[in-house]
C-alpha positions as CSV (number, residue, x, y, z in Angstrom):
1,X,96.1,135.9,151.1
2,X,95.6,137.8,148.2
3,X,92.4,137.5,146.1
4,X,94.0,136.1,143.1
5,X,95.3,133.5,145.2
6,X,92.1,132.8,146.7
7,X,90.3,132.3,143.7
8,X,92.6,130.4,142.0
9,X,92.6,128.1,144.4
10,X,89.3,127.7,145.0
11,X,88.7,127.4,141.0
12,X,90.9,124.2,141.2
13,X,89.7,122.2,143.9
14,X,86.4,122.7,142.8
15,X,87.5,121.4,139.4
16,X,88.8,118.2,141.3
17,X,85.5,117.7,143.3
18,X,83.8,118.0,139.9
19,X,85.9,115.1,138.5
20,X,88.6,116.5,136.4
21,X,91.3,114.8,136.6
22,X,93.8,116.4,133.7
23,X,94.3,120.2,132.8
24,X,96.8,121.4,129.9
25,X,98.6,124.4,131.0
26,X,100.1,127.0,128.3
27,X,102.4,129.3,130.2
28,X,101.7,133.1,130.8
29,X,102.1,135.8,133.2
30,X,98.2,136.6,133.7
31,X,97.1,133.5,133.9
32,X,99.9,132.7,137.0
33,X,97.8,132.5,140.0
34,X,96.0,129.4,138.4
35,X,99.5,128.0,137.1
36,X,100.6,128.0,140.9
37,X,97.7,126.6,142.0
38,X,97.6,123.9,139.2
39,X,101.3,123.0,140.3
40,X,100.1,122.0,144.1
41,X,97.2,120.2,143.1
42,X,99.7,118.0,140.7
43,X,102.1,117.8,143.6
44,X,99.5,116.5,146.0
45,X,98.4,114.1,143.3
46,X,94.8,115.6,142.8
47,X,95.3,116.1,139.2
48,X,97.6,115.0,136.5
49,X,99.1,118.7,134.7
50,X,100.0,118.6,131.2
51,X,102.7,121.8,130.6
52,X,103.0,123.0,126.7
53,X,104.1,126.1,125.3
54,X,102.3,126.1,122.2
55,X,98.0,127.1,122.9
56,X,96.9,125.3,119.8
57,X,98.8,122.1,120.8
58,X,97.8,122.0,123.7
59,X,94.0,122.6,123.3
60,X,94.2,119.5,120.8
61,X,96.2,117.5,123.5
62,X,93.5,118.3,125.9
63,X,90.8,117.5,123.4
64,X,92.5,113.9,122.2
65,X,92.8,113.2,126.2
66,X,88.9,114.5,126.5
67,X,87.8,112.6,123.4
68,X,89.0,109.2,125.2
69,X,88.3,109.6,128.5
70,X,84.5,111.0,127.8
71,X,85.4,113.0,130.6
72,X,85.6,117.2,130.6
73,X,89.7,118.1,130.6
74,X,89.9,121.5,131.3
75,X,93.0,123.8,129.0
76,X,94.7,127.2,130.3
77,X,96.1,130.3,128.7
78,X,96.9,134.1,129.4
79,X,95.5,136.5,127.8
80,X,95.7,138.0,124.3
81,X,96.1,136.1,121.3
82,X,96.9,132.8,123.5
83,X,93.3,132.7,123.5
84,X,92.5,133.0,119.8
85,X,95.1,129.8,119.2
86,X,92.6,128.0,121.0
87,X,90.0,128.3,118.5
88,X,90.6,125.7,116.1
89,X,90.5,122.9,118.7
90,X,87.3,124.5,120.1
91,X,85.6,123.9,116.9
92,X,86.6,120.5,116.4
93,X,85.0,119.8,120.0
94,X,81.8,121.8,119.0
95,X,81.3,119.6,115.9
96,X,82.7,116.4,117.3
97,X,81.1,116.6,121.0
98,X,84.2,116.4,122.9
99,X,83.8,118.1,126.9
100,X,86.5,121.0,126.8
101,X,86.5,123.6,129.6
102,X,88.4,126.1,127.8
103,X,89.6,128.5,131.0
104,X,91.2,132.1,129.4
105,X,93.1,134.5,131.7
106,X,92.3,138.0,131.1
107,X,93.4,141.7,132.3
108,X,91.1,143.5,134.8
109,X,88.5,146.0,132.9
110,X,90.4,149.1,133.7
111,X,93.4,147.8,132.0
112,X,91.3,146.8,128.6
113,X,90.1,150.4,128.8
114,X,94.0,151.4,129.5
115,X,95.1,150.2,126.5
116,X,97.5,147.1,128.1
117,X,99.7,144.7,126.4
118,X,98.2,141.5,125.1
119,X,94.5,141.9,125.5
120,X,91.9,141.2,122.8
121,X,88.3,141.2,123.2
122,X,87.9,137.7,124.9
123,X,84.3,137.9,125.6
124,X,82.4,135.1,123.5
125,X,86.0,134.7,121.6
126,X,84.9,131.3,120.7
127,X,81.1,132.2,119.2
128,X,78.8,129.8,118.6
129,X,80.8,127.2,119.6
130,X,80.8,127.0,122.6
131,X,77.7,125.3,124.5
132,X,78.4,128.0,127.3
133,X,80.2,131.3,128.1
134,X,81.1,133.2,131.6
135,X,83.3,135.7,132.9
136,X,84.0,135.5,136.3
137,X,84.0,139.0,138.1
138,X,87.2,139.7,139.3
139,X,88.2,138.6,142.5
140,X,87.4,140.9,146.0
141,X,88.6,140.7,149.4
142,X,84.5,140.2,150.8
143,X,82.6,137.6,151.9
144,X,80.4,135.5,149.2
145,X,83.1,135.2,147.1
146,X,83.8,131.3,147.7
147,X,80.7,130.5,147.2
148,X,80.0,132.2,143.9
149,X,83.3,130.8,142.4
150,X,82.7,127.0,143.5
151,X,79.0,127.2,141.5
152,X,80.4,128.7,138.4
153,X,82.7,126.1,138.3
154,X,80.4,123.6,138.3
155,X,78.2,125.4,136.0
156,X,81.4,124.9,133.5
157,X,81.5,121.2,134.2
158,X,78.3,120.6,133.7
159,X,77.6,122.7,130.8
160,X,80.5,120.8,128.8
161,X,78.9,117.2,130.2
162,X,76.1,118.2,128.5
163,X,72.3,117.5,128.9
164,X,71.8,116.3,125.5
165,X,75.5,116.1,124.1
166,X,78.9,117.5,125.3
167,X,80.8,120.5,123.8
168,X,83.2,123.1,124.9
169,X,82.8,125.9,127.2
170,X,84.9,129.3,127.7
171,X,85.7,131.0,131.4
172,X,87.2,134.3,131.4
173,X,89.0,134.8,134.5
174,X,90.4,138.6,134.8
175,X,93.1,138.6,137.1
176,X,94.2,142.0,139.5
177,X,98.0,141.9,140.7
178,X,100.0,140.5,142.7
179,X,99.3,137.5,140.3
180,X,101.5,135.2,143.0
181,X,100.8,134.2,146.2
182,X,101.9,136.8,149.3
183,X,104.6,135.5,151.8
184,X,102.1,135.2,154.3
185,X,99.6,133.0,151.7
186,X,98.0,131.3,154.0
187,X,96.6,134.3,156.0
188,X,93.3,135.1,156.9
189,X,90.4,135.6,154.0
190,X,86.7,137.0,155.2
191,X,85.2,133.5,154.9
192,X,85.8,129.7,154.9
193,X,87.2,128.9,151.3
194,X,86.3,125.0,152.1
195,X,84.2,123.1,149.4
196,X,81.5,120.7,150.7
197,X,82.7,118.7,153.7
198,X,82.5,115.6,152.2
199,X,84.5,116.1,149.1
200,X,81.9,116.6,147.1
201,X,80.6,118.9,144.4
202,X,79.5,122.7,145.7
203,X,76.7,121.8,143.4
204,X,74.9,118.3,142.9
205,X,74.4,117.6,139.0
206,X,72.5,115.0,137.2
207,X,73.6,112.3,135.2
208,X,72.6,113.2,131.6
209,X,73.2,109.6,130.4
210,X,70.9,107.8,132.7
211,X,67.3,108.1,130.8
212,X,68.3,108.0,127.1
213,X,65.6,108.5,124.4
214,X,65.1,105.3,121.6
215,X,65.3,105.2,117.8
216,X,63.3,102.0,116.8
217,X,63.9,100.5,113.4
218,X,61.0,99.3,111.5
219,X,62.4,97.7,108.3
220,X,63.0,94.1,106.9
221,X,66.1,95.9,104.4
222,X,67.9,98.3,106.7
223,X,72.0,98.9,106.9
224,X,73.9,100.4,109.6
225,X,76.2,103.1,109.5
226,X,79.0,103.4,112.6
227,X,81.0,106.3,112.3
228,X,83.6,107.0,115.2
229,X,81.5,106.5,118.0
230,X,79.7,103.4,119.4
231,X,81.0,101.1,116.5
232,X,81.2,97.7,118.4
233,X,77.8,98.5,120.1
234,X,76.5,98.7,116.4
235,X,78.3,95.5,115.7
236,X,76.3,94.3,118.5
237,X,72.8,95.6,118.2
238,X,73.3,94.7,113.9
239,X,74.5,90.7,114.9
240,X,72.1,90.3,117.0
241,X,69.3,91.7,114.5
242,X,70.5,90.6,111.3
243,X,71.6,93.9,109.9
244,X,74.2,94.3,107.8
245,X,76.8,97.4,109.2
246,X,79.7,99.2,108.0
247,X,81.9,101.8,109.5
248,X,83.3,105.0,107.7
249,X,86.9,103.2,109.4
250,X,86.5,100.3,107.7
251,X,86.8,97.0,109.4
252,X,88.6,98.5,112.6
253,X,86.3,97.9,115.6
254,X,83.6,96.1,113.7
255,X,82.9,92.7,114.8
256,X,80.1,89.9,114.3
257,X,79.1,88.0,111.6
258,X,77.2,91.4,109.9
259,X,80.1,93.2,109.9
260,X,80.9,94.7,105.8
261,X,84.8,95.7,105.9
262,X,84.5,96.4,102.3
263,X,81.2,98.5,102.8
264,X,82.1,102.1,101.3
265,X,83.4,99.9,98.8
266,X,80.0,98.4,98.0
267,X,78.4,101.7,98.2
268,X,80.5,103.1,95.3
269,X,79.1,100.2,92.6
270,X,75.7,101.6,91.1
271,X,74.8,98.0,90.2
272,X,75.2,96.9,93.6
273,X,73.3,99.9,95.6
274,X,70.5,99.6,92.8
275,X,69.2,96.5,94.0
276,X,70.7,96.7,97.3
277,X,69.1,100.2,98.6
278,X,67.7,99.8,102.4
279,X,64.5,100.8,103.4
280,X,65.9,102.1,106.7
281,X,69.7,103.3,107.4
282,X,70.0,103.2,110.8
283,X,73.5,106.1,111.3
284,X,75.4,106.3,114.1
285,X,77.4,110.1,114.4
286,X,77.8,111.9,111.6
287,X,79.6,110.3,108.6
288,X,82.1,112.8,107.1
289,X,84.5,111.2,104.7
290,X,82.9,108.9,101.9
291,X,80.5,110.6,98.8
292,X,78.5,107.3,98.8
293,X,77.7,107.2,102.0
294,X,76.2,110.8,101.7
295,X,74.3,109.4,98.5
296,X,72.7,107.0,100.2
297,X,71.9,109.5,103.1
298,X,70.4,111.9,100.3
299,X,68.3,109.2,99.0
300,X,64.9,110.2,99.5
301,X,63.2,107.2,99.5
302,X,65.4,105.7,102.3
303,X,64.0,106.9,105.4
304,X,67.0,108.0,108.1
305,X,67.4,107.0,111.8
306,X,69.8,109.1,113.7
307,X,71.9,108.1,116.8
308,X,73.5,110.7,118.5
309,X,73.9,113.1,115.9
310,X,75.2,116.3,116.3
311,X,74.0,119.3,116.2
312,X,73.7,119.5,112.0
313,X,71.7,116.4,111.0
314,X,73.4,113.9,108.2
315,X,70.6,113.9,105.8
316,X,70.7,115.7,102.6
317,X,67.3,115.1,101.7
318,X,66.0,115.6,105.3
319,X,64.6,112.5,105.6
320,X,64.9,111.8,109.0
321,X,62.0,109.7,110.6
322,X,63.8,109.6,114.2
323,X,66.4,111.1,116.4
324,X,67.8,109.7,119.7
325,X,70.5,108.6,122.1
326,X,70.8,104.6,121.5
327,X,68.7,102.0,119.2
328,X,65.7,99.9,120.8
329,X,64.7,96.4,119.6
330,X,63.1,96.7,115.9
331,X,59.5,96.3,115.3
332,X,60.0,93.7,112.0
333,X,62.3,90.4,111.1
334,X,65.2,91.2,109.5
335,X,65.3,89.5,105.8
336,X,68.0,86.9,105.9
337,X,68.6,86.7,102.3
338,X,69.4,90.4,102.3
339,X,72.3,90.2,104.8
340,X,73.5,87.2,102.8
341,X,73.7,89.1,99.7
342,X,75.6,91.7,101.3
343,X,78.0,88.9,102.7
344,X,78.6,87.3,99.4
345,X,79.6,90.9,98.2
346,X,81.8,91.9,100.6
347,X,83.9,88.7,100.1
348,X,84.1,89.7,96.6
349,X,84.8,93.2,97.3
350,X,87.4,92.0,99.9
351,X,89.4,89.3,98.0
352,X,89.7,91.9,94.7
353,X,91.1,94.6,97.1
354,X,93.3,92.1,98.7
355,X,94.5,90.7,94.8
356,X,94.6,94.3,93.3
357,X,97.0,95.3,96.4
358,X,99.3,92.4,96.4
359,X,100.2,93.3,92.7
360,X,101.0,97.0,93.7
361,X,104.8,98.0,94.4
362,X,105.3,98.7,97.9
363,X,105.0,101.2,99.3
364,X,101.6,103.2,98.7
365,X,99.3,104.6,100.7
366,X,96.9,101.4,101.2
367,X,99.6,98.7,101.4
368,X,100.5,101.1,104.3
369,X,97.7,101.2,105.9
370,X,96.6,97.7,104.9
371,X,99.9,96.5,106.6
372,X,99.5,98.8,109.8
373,X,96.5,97.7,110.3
374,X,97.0,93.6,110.2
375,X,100.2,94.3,112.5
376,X,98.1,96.4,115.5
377,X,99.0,94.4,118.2
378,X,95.0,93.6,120.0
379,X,93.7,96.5,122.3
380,X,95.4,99.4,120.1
381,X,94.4,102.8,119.5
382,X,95.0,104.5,116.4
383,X,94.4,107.8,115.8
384,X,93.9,108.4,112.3
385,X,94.6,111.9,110.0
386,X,91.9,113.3,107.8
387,X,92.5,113.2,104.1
388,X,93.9,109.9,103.1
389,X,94.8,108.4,105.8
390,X,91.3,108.2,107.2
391,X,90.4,106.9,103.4
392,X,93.2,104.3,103.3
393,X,92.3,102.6,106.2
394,X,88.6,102.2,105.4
395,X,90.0,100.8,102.1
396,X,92.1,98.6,102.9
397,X,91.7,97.2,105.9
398,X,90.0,94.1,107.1
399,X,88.2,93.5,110.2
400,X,89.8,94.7,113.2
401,X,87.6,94.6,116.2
402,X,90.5,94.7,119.2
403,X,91.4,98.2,117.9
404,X,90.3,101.3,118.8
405,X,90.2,104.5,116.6
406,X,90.6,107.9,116.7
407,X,89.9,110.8,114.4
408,X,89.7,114.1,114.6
409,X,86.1,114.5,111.6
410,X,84.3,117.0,114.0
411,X,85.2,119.6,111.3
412,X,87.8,117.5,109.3
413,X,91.0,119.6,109.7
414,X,94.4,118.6,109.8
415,X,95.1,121.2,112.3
416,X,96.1,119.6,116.0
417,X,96.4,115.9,115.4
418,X,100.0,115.3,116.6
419,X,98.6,116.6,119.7
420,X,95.7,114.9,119.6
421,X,97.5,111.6,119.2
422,X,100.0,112.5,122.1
423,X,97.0,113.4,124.4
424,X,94.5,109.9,123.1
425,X,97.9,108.2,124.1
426,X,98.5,109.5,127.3
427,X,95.0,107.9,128.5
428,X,95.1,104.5,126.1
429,X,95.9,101.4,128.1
430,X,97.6,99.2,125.9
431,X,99.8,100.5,122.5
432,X,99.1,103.6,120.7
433,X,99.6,104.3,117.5
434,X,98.7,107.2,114.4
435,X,98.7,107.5,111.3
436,X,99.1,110.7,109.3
437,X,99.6,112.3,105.7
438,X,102.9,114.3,105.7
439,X,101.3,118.2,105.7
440,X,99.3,116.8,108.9
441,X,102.1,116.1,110.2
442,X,103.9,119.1,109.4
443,X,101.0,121.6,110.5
444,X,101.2,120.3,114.1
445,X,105.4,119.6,113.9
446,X,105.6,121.5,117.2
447,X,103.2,119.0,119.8
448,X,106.2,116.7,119.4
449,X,107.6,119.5,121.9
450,X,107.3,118.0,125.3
451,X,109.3,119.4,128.1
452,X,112.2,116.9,130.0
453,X,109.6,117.6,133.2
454,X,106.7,116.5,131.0
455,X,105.8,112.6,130.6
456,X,106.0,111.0,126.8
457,X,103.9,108.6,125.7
458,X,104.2,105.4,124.2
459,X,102.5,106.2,120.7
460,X,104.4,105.2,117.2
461,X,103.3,107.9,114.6
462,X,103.2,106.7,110.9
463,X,103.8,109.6,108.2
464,X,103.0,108.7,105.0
465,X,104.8,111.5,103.1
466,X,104.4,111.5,99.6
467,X,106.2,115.4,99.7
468,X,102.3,117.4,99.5
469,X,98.7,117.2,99.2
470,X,98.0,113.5,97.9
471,X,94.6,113.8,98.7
472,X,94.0,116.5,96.1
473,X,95.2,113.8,93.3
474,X,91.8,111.7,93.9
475,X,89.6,114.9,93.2
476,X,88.3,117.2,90.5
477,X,91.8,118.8,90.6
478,X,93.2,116.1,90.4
479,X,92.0,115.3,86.7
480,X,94.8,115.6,83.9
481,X,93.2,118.6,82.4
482,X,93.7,120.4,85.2
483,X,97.4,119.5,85.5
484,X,99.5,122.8,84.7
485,X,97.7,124.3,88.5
486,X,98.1,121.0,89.9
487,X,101.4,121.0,91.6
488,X,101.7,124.9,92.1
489,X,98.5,125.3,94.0
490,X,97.5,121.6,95.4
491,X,99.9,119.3,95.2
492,X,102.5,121.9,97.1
493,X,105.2,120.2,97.3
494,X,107.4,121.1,100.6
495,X,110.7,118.9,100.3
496,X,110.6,118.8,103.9
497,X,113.5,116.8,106.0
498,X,111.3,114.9,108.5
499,X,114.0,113.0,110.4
500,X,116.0,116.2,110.7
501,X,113.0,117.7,112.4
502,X,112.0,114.8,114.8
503,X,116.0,115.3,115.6
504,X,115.4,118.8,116.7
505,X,112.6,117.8,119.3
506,X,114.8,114.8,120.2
507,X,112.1,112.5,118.8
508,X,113.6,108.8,117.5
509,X,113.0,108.8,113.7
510,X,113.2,106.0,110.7
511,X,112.8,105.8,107.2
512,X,110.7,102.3,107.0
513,X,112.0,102.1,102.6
514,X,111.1,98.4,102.8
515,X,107.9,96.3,103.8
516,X,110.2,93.8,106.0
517,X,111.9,97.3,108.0
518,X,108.2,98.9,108.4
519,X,107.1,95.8,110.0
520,X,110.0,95.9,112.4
521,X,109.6,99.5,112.9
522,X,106.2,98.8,114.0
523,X,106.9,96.3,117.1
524,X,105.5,97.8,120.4
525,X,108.2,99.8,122.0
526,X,108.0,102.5,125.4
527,X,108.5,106.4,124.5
528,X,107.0,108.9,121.3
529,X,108.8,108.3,118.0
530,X,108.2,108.1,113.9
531,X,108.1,106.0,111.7
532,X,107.9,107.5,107.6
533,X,107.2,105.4,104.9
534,X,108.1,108.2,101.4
535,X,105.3,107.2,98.5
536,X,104.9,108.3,95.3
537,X,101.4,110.5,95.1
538,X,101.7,110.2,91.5
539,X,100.5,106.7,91.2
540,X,97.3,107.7,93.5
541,X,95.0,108.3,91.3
542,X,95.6,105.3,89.0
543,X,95.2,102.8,91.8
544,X,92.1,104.0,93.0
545,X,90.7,103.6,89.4
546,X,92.1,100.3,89.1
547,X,90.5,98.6,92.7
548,X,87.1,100.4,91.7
549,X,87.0,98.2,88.4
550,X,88.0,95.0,90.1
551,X,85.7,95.8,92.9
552,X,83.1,96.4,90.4
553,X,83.8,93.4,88.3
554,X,84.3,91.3,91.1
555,X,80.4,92.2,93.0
556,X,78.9,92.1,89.8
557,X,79.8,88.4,89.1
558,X,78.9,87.6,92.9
């Protein structure tokens, strides 16, 4: 047996005794002893291997898979600039605490000195972002070897499980030729290349989760903010304490009787935050999307408890009193007439949206996503887009607590999430669904590519394609005075043919022109296709300015 060989197959068993169960594969030439080994592993049903030709893809289908499961999924490449495509999915699971083991195939040294094809500098490609960084010395025909690659494997694993929050990590792996198994490849090697007799781990590892540190409120006025993690055990914790909680999604996964669907709604009124500012906001992850919510964050007088932040705290005015894992039993009452006020708003908020909306010409944005959102069928996933999709459905939605979302705010990109719906899907048990602005779509066209060997998944993507950059129109640049740039160098429109594209990759495609044929288009069926609903971006601007007065007028009067 060669020593490529060996170590490759040593890598991946110990990657199954460690508990990962998926690994994303990009195709390459260096990087072929692990492919082989990968493809036996599958074949004996160890491991379920995801096959895509295109490295950024396929790091953002390994992170959607990761992000669901909690669980590291490991993602493979050759050498080269392969590599580098992984970057921008790296970052997102730096920033969003998603457990990546990032695994990079690499020459020898003495060809990086030689000048060979497709090598790059790969040590510490990934910076900062990664929680930790090994390259494995290249594989020898001595004893001491197995051992050595079974514990840096589960160094990997347990470095992206993370003591105090999960993250990404990088192996380089230089490979020496023959890069495929000899004729003879199951002939001797100078020691046992068995892991632990018992299946287990070469190395016993602790469970991070077991002992988690407590953030314990202390106020009669406090709010709760949920933002993509934990929401219904917020819902929970605020029912059962009388605190009123919203969630940068809306009303999607919030449940109980505290639950404020309209609450970045109620943030935005001045009138209403004046006499409504909590002594205590008790935030859950790191709210990305909403200015309100980071003014009430920057409030100095509002003292901040944080729940599993990362690793850049959400508190402009670095107020924060206390930092932990979960939220223990508070030390004071809650004030009952303060969660009733908040109540009475939101129905006001809620029923002006709802009016406002029902007046608007379908289709737009919000009626989109208002409509998608009462039609989820229970126990969905949706994975939602940054820019304004993310904002729509926290707009216009009303409480949803059977569904489960998605989104990819550890940085807030666009880049990835057709992937990262595919892979969220592939690991969802029940329907699956997304929802994403047009250039979203566009920027990741090619992770509808999935091989005839390769499993689809039942996910139903929504485009909401308004032919550019809607979300630019609701900004600074978006004002009329600023309109002669506007289209060139924001709006940028594309004139894109969506349905002949989906064609190409052999994807089902419809043009949803009416309410009653979106609906339909939206009935749970098996296999990957789209659904795009065109909307006039031009009208954006006006109907956000027209549901902030009623919602204005509406609290106000409550």
């Amino acid at each position: 047996m060669n020593p490529s060989t060996a170590q490759a197959r040593v890598i991946v068993d110990e990657l199954v005794r460690n508990t990962v169960s998926h690994v994303v594969l990009c195709p390459g030439s260096r990087n072929a002893p692990l492919s082989i080994a990968l493809y036996d592993a599958a074949a004996a049903g160890k491991l379920r291997l995801h096959v895509r030709i295109d490295e950024r893809g396929a790091a953002f289908l390994a992170l959607g898979i990761a992000a669901r499961t909690g669980r590291p999924v490991a993602v493979l490449c050759t050498s080269g600039t392969a590599a580098a495509n992984f970057h921008p999915a790296v970052l997102e699971a730096d920033r969003a605490g998603v457990p990546l083991i990032v695994m990079t195939a690499d020459r020898p040294p003495e060809l990086r000195a030689a000048g060979a094809s497709q090598v790059i500098d790969q040590h510490r490609l990934y910076g900062d972002a990664i929680r930790y960084f090994d390259e494995l010395a290249v594989a020898e025909r001595r004893a001491g070897q197995n051992s050595y690659w079974r514990s840096q494997i589960c160094r990997v694993w347990n470095a992206a499980y993370g003591e105090w929050r999960c993250g990404p990590v990088h192996l380089n792996i230089p490979f020496r030729e023959p890069l495929v198994p000899d004729l003879d490849d199951d002939g001797e090697w100078y020691e046992s290349l068995d892991g632990r007799a018992d299946g287990s781990r070469w190395t016993e590892l602790p469970d991070f989760g077991a002992l988690p540190s407590f953030v314990v409120p202390s106020a009669r006025h406090g709010l709760v903010i949920a933002c993509d993690t934990g929401v219904q055990a917020a819902s929970e914790w605020a029912e059962q304490h009388g605190w009123p909680v919203i969630s940068e999604t809306g009303g999607l996964g919030l449940s109980g009787g505290t639950a404020i669907s309209s609450g970045v709604w109620l943030l935005a009124v001045e009138e209403f935050i004046s006499r409504h500012r909590p002594e205590q906001v008790l935030c859950l992850g790191r709210p990305t999307v909403f200015r309100q919510i980071q003014k009430v964050l920057s409030d100095a007088s509002v003292e901040v408890l944080l729940v599993r932040p990362d690793s850049d705290w959400p508190a402009p005015a670095h107020n924060v009193r206390q930092v932990g894992q979960w939220f223990d039993e508070p030390t004071k009452p809650a004030d009952p007439e303060w969660l009733a006020s908040w109540r009475r708003a939101d129905a006001a908020a809620a029923a002006a949206v709802a009016s406002t909306l029902a007046d608007e010409p379908w289709p737009s944005g919000l009626r989109v996503a208002t409509e998608l959102v009462d039609v989820l069928p229970p126990d969905s996933l949706l994975v939602v887009g940054s820019s304004n999709p993310t904002r729509d459905v926290a707009l216009a939605g009303r409480l949803r607590p059977d569904v489960l979302v998605h989104r990819n705010r550890g940085v807030a990109g666009i880049d990835g999430t057709v992937s990262t719906a595919i892979g969220a899907a592939y690991v969802h048990r029940g329907p699956s669904y997304a929802l994403l602005g047009d250039l979203t779509f566009l920027h990741d066209a090619s992770g509808l590519l999935t091989g005839p060997a390769e499993q689809r998944p039942d996910l139903t993507i929504v485009v909401l394609n308004d032919d550019g950059g809607g979300i630019f129109s609701l900004l600074e640049q978006g004002a009329p005075e600023h309109s002669a740039s506007f289209e060139r160098v924001f709006g940028t429109p594309h004139g894109a043919d969506l349905g002949a594209l989906c064609a190409g990759y052999r994807v089902p495609h419809v043009v949803a022109e009416t309410l009653t044929e979106f609906r339909a288009a939206l009935e749970p069926a098996p296999g990957l296709r789209v659904v795009e609903v065109r909307v006039d971006r031009s009208r954006h601007r006006d109907l956000h300015a027209r549901l902030r007065a009623a919602v204005s007028a509406a609290v106000s009067a409550s």
